[in-house]
mmCIF file of the N, C-alpha and C atoms, coordinates in Angstrom:
data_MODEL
# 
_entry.id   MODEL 
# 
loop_
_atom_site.group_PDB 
_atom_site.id 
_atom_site.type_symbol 
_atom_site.label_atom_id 
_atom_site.label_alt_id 
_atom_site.label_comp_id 
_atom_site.label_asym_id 
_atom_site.label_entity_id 
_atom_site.label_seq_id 
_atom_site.pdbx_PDB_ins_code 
_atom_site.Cartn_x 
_atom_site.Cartn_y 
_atom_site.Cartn_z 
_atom_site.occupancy 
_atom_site.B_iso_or_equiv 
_atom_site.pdbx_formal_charge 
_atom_site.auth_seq_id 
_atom_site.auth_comp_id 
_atom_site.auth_asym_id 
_atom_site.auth_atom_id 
_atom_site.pdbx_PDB_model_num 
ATOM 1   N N  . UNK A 1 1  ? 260.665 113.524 143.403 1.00 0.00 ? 1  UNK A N  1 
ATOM 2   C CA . UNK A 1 1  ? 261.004 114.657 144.251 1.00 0.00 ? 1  UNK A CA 1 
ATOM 3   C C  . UNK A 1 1  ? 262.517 114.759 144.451 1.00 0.00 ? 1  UNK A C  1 
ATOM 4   N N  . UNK A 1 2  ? 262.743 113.648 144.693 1.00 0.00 ? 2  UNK A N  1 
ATOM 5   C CA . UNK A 1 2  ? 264.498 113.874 145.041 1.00 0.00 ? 2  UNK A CA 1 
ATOM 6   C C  . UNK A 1 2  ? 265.396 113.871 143.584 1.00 0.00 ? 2  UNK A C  1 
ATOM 7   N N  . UNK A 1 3  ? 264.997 114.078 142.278 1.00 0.00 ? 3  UNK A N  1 
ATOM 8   C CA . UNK A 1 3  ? 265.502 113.958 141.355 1.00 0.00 ? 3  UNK A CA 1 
ATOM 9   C C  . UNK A 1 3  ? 265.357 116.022 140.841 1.00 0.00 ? 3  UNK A C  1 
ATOM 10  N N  . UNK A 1 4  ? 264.349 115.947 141.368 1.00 0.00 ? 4  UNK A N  1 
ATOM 11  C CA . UNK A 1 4  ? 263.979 117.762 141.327 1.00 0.00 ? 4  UNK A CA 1 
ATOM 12  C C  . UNK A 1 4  ? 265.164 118.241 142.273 1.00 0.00 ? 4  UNK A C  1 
ATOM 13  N N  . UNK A 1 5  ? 265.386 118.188 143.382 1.00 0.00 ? 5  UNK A N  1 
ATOM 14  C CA . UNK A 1 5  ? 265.913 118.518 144.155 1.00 0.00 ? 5  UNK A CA 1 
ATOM 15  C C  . UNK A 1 5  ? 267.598 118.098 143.411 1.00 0.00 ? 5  UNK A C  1 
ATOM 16  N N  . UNK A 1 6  ? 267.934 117.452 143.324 1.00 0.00 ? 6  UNK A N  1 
ATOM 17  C CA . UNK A 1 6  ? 269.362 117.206 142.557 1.00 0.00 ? 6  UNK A CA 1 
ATOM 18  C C  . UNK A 1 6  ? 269.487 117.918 141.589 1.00 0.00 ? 6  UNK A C  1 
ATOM 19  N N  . UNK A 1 7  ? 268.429 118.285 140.514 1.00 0.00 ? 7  UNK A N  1 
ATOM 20  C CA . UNK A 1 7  ? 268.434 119.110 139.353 1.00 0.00 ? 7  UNK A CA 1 
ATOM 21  C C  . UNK A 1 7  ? 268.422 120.171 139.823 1.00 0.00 ? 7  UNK A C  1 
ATOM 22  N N  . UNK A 1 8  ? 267.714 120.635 140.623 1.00 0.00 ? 8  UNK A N  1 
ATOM 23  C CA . UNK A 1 8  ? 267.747 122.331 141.100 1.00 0.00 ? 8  UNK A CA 1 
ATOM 24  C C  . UNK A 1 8  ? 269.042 122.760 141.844 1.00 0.00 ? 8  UNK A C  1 
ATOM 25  N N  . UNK A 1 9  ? 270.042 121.838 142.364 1.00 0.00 ? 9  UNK A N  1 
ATOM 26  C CA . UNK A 1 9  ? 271.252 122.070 143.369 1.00 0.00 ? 9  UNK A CA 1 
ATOM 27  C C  . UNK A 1 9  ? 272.477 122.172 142.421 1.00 0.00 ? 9  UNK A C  1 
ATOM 28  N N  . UNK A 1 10 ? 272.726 121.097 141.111 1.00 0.00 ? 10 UNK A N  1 
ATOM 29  C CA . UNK A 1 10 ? 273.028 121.346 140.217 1.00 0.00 ? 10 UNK A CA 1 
ATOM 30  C C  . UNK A 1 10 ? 272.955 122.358 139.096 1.00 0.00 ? 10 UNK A C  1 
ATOM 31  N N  . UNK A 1 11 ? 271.851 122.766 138.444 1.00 0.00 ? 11 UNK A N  1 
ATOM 32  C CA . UNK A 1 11 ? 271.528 123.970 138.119 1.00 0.00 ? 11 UNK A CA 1 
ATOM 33  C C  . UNK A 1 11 ? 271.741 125.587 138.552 1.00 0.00 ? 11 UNK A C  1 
ATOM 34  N N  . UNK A 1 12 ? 271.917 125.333 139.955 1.00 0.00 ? 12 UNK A N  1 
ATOM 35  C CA . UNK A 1 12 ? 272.410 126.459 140.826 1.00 0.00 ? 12 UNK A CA 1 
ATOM 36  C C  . UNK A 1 12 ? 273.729 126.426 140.802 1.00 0.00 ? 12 UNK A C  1 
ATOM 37  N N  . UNK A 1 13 ? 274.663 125.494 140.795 1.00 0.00 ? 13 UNK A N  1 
ATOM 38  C CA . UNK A 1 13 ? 275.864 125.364 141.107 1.00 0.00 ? 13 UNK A CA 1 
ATOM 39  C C  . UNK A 1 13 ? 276.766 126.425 139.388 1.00 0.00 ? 13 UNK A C  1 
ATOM 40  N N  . UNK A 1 14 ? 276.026 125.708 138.563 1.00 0.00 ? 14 UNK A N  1 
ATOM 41  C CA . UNK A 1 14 ? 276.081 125.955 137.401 1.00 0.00 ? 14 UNK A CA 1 
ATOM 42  C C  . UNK A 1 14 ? 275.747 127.025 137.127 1.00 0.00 ? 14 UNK A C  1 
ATOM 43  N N  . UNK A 1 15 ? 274.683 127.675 137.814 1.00 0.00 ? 15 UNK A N  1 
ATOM 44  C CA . UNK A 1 15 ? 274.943 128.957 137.623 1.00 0.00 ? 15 UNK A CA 1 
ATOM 45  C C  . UNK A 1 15 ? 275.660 129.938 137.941 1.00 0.00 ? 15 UNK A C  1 
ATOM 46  N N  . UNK A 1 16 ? 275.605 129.820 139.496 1.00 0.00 ? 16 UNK A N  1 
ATOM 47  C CA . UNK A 1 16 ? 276.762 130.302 140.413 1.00 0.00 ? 16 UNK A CA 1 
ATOM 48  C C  . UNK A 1 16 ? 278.290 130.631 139.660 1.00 0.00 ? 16 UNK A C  1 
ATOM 49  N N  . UNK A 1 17 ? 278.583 129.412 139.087 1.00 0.00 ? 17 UNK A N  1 
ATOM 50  C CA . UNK A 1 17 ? 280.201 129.505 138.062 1.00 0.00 ? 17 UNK A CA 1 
ATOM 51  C C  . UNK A 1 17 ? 280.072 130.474 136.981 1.00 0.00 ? 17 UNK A C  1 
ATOM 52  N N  . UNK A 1 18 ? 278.745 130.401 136.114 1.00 0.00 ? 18 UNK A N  1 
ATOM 53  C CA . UNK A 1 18 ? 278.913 131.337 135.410 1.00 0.00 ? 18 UNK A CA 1 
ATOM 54  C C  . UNK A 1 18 ? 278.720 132.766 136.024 1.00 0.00 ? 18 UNK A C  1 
ATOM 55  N N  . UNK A 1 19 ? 278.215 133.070 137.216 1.00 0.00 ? 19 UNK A N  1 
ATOM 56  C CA . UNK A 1 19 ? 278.028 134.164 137.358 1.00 0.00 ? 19 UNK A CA 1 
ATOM 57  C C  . UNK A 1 19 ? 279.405 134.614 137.803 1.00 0.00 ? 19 UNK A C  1 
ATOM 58  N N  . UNK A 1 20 ? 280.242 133.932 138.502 1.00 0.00 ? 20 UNK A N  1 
ATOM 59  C CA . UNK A 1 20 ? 281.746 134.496 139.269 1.00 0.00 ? 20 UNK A CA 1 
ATOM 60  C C  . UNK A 1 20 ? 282.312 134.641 137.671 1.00 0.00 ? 20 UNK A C  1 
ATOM 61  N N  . UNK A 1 21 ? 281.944 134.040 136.333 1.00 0.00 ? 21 UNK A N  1 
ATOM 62  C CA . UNK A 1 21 ? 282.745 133.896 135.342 1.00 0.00 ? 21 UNK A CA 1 
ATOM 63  C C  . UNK A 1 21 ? 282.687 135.160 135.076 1.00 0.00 ? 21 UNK A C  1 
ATOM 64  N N  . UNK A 1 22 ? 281.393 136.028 135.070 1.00 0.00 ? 22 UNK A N  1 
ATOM 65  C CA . UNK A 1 22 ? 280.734 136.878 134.542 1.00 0.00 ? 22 UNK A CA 1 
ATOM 66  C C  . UNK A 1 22 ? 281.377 138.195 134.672 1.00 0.00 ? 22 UNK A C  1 
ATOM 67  N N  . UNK A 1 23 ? 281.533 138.149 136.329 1.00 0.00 ? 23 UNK A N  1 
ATOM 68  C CA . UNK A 1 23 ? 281.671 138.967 137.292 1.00 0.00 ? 23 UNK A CA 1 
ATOM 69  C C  . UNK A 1 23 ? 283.535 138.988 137.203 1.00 0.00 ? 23 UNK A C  1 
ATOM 70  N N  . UNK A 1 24 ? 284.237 138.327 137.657 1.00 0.00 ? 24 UNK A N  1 
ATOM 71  C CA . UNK A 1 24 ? 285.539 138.502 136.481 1.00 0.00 ? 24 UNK A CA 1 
ATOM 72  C C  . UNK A 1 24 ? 286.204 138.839 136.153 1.00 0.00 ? 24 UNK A C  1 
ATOM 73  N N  . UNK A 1 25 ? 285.155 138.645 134.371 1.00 0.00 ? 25 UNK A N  1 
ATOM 74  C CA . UNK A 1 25 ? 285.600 138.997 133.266 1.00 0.00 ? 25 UNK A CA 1 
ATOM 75  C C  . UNK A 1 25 ? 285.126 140.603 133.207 1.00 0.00 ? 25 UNK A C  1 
ATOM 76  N N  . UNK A 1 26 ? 284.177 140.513 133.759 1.00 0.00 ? 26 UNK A N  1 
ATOM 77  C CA . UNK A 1 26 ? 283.696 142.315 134.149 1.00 0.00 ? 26 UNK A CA 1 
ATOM 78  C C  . UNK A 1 26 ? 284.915 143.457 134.745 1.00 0.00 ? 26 UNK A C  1 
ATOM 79  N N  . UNK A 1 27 ? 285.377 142.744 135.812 1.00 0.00 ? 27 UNK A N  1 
ATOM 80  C CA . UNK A 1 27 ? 286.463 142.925 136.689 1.00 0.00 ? 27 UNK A CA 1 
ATOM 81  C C  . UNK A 1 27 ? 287.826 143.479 136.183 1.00 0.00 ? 27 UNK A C  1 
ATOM 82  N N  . UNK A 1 28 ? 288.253 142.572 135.039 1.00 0.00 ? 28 UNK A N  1 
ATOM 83  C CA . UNK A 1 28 ? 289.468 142.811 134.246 1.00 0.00 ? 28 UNK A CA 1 
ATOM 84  C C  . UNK A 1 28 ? 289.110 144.444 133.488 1.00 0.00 ? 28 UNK A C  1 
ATOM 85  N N  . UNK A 1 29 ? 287.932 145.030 133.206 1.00 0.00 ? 29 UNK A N  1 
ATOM 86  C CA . UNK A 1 29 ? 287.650 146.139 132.430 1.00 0.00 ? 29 UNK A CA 1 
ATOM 87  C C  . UNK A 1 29 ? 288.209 147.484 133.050 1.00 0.00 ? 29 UNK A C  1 
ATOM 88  N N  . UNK A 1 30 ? 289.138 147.791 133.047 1.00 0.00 ? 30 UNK A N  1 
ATOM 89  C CA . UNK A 1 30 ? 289.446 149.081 133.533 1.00 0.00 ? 30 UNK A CA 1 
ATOM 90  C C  . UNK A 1 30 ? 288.180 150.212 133.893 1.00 0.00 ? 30 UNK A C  1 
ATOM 91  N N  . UNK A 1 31 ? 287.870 150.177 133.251 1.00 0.00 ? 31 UNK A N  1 
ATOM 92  C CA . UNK A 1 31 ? 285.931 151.337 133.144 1.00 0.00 ? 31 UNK A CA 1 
ATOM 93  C C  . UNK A 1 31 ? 285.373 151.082 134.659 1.00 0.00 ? 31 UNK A C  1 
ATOM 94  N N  . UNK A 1 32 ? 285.259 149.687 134.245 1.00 0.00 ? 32 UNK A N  1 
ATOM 95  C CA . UNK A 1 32 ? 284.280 148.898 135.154 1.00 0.00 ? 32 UNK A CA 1 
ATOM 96  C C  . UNK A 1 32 ? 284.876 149.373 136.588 1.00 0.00 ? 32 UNK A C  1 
ATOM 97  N N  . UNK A 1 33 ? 286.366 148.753 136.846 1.00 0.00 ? 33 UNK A N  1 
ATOM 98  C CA . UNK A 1 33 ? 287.130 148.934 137.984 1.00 0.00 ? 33 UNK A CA 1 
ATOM 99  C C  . UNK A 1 33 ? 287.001 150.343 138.445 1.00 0.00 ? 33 UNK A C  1 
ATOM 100 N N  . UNK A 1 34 ? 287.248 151.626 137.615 1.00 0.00 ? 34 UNK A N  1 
ATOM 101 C CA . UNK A 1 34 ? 286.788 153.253 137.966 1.00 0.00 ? 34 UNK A CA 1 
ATOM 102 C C  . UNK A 1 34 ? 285.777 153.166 138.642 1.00 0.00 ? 34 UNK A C  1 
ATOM 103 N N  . UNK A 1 35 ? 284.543 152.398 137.591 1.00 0.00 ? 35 UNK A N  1 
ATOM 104 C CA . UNK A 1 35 ? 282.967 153.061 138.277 1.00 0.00 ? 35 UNK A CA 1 
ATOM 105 C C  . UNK A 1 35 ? 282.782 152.445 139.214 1.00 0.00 ? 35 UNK A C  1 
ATOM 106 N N  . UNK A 1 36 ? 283.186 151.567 139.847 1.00 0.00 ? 36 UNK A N  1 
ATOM 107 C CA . UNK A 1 36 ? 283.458 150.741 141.309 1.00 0.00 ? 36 UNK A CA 1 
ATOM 108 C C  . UNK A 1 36 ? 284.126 151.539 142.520 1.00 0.00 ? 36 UNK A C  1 
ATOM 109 N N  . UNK A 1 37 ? 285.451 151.737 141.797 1.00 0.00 ? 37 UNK A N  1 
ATOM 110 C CA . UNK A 1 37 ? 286.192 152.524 142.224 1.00 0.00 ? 37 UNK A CA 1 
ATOM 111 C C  . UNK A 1 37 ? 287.103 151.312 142.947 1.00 0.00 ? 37 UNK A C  1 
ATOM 112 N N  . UNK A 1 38 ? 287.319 150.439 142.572 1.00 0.00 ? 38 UNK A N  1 
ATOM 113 C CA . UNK A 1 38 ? 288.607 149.330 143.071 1.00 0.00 ? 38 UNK A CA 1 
ATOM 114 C C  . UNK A 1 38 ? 290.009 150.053 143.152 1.00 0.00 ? 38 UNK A C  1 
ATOM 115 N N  . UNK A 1 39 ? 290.061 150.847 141.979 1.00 0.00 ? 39 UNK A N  1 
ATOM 116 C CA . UNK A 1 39 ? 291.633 151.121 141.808 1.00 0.00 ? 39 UNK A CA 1 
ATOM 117 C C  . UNK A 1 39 ? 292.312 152.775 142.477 1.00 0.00 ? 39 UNK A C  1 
ATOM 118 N N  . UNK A 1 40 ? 291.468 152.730 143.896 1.00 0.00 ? 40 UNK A N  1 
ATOM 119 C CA . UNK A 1 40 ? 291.854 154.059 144.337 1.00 0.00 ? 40 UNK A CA 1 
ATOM 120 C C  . UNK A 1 40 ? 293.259 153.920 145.245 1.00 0.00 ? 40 UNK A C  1 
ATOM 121 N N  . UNK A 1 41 ? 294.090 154.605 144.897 1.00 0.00 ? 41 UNK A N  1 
ATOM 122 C CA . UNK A 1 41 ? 295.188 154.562 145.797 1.00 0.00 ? 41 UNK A CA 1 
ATOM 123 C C  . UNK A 1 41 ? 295.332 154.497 147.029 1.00 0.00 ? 41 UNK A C  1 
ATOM 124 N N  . UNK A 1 42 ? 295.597 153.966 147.744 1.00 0.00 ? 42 UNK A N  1 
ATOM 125 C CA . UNK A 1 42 ? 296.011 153.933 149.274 1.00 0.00 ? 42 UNK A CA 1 
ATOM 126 C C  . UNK A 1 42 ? 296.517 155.220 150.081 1.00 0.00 ? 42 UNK A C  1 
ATOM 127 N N  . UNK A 1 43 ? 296.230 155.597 151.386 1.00 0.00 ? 43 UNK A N  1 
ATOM 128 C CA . UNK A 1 43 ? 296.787 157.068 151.496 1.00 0.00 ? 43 UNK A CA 1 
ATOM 129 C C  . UNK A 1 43 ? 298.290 156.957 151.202 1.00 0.00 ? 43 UNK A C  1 
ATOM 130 N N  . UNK A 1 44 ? 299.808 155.909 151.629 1.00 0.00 ? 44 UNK A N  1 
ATOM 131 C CA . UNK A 1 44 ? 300.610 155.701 151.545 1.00 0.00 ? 44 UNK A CA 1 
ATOM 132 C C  . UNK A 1 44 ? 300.833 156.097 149.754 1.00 0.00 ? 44 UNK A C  1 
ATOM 133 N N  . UNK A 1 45 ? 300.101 155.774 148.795 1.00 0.00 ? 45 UNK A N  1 
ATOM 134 C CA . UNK A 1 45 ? 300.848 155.983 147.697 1.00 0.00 ? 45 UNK A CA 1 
ATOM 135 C C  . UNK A 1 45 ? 300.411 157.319 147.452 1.00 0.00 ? 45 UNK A C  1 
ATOM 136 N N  . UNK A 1 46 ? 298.790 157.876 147.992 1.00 0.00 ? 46 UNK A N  1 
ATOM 137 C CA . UNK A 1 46 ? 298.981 159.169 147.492 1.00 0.00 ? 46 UNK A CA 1 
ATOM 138 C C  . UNK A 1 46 ? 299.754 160.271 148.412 1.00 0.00 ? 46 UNK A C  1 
ATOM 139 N N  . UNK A 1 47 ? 300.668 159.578 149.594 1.00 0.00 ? 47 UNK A N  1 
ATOM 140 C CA . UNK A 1 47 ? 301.505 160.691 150.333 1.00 0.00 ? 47 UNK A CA 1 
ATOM 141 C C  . UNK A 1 47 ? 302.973 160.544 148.913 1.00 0.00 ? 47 UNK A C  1 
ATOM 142 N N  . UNK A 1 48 ? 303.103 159.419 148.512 1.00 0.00 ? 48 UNK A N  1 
ATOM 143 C CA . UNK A 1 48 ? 304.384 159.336 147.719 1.00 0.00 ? 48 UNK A CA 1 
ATOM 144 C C  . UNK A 1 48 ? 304.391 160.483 146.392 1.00 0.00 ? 48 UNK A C  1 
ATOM 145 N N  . UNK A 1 49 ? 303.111 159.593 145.836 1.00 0.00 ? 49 UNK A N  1 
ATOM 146 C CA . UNK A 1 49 ? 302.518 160.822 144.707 1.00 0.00 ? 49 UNK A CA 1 
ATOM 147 C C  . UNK A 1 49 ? 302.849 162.258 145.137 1.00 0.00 ? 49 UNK A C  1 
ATOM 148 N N  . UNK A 1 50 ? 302.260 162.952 146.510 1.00 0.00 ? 50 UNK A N  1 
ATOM 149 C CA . UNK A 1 50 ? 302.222 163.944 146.588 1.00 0.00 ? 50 UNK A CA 1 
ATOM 150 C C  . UNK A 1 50 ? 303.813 164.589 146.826 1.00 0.00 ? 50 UNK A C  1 
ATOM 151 N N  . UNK A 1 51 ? 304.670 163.931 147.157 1.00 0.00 ? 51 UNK A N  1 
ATOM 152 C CA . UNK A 1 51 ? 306.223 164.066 147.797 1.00 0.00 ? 51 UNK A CA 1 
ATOM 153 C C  . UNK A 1 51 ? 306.933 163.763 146.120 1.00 0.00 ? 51 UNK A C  1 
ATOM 154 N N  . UNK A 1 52 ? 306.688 163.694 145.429 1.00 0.00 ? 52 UNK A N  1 
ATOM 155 C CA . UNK A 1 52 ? 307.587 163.116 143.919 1.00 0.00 ? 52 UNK A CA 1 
ATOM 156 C C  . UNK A 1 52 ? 306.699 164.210 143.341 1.00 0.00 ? 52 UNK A C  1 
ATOM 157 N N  . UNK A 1 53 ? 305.095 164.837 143.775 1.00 0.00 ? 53 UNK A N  1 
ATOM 158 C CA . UNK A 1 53 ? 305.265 166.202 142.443 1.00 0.00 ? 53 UNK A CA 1 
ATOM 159 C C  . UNK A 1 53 ? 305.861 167.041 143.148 1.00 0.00 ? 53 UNK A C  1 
ATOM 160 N N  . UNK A 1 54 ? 305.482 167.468 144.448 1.00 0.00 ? 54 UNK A N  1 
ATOM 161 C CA . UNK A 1 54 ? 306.456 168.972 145.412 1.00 0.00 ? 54 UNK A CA 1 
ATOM 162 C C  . UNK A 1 54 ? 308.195 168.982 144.881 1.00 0.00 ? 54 UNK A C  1 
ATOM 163 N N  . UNK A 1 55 ? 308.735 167.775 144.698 1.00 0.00 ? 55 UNK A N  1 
ATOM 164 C CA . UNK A 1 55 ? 310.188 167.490 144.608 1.00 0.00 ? 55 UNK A CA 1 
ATOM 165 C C  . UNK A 1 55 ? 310.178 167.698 142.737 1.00 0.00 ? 55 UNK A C  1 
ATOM 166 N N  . UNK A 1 56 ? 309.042 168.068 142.354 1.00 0.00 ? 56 UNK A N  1 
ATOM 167 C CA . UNK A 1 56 ? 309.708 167.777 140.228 1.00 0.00 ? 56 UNK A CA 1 
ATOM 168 C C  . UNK A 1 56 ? 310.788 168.449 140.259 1.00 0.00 ? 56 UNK A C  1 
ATOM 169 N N  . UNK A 1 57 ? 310.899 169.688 140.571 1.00 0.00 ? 57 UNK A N  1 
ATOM 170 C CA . UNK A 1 57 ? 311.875 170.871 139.809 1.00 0.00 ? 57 UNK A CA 1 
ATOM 171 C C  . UNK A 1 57 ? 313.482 170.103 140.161 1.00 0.00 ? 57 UNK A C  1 
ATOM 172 N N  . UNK A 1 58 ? 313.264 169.968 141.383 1.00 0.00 ? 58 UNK A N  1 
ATOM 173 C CA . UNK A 1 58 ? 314.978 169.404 142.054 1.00 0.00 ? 58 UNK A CA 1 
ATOM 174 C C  . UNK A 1 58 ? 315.123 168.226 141.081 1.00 0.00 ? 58 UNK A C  1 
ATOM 175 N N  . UNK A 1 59 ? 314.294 167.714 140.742 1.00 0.00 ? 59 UNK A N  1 
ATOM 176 C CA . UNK A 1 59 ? 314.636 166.051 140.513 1.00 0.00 ? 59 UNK A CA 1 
ATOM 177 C C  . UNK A 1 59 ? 315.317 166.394 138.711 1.00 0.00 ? 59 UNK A C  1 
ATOM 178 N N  . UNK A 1 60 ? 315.008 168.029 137.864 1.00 0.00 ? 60 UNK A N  1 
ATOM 179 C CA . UNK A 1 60 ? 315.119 167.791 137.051 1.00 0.00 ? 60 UNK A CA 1 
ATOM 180 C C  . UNK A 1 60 ? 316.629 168.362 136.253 1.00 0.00 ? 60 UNK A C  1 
ATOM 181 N N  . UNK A 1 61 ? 317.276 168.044 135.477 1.00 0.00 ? 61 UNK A N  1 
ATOM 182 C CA . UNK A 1 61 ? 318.864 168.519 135.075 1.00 0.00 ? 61 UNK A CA 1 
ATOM 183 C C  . UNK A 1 61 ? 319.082 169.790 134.992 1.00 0.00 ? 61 UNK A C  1 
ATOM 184 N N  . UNK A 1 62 ? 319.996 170.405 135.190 1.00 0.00 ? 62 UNK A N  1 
ATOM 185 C CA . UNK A 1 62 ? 320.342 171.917 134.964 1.00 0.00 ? 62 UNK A CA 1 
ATOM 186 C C  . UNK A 1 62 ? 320.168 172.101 132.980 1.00 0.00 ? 62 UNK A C  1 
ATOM 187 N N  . UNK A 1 63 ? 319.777 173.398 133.065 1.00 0.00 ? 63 UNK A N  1 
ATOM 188 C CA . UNK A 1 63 ? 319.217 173.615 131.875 1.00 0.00 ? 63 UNK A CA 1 
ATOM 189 C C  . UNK A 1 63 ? 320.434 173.848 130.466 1.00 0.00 ? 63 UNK A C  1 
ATOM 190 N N  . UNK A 1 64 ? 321.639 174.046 131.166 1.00 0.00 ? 64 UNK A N  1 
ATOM 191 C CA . UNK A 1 64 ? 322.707 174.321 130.404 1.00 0.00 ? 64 UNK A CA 1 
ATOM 192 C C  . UNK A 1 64 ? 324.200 173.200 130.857 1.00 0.00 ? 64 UNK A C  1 
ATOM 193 N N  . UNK A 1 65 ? 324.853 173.357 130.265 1.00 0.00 ? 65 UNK A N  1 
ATOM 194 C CA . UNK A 1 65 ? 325.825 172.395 130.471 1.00 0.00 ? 65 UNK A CA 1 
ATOM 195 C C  . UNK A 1 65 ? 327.398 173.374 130.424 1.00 0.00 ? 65 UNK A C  1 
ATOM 196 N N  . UNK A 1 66 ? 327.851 173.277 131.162 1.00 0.00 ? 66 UNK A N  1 
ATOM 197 C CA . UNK A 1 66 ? 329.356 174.674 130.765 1.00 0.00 ? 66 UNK A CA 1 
ATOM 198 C C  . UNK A 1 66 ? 330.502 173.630 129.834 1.00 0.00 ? 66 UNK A C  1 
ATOM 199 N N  . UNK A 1 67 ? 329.882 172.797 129.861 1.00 0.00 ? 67 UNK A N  1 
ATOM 200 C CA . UNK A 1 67 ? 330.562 171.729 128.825 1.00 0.00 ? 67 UNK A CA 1 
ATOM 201 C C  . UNK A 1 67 ? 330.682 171.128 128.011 1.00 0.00 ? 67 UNK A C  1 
ATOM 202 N N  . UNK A 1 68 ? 331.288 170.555 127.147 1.00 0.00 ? 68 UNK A N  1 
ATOM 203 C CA . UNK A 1 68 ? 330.764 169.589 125.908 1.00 0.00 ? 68 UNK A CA 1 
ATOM 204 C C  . UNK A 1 68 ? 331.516 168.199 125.436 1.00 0.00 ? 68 UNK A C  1 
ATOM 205 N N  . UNK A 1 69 ? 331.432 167.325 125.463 1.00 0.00 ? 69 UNK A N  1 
ATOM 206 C CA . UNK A 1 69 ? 332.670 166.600 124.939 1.00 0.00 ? 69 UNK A CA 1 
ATOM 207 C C  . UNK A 1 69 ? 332.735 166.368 123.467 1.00 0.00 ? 69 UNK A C  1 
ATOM 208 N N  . UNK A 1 70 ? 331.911 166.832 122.549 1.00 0.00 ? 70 UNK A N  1 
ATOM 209 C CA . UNK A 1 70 ? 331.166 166.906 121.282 1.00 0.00 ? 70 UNK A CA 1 
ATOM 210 C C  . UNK A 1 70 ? 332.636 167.860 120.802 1.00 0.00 ? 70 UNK A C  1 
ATOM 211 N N  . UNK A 1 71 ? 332.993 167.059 119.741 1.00 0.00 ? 71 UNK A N  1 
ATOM 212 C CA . UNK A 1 71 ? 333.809 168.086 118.800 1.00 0.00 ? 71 UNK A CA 1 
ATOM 213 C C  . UNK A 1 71 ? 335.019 168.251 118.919 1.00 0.00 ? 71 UNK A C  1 
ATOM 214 N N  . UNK A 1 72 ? 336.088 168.985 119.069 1.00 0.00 ? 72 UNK A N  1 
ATOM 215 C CA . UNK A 1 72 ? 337.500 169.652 119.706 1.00 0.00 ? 72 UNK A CA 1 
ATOM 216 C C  . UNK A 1 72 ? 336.989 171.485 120.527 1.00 0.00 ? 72 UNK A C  1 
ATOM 217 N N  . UNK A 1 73 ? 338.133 171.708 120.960 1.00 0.00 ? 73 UNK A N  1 
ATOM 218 C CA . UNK A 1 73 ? 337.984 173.011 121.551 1.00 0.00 ? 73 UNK A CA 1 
ATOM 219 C C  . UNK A 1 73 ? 338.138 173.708 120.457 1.00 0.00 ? 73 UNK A C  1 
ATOM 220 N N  . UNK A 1 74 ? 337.817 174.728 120.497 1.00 0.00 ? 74 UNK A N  1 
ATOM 221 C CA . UNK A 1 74 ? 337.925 176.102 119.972 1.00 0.00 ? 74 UNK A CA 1 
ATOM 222 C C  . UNK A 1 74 ? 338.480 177.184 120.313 1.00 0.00 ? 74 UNK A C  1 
# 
């Protein structure tokens, strides 16, 4: 009886590891993480997100340059 009982506590233990192994290696899957939904942004990053697209246009260079340093004058 007490040799059952050692085999069954062991056997569990052993399983237990493979299952966190399982679980994981599952974990690392990007897919996996979506259909969970682990990787949802925090409200803080989606206020940032939302403040960096309202701001694109400012953030981007004027479309012409009245200048050049390319070449000599003309």
């Amino acid at each position: 009886m007490k040799d059952r009982k050692a085999l069954w506590i062991v056997s569990s233990a052993i399983s237990l590891v493979g299952l966190a192994l399982v679980v994981r290696q599952a974990l690392q899957d990007p897919s996996v993480r979506r259909r969970l939904r682990l990787d949802i942004p925090s409200s803080a990053e989606r206020m940032i997100d939302a403040a960096s697209e309202e701001s694109f246009p400012a953030s981007d260079p004027p479309s012409f340059t009245p200048t050049t340093s390319l070449g000599t004058v003309r």
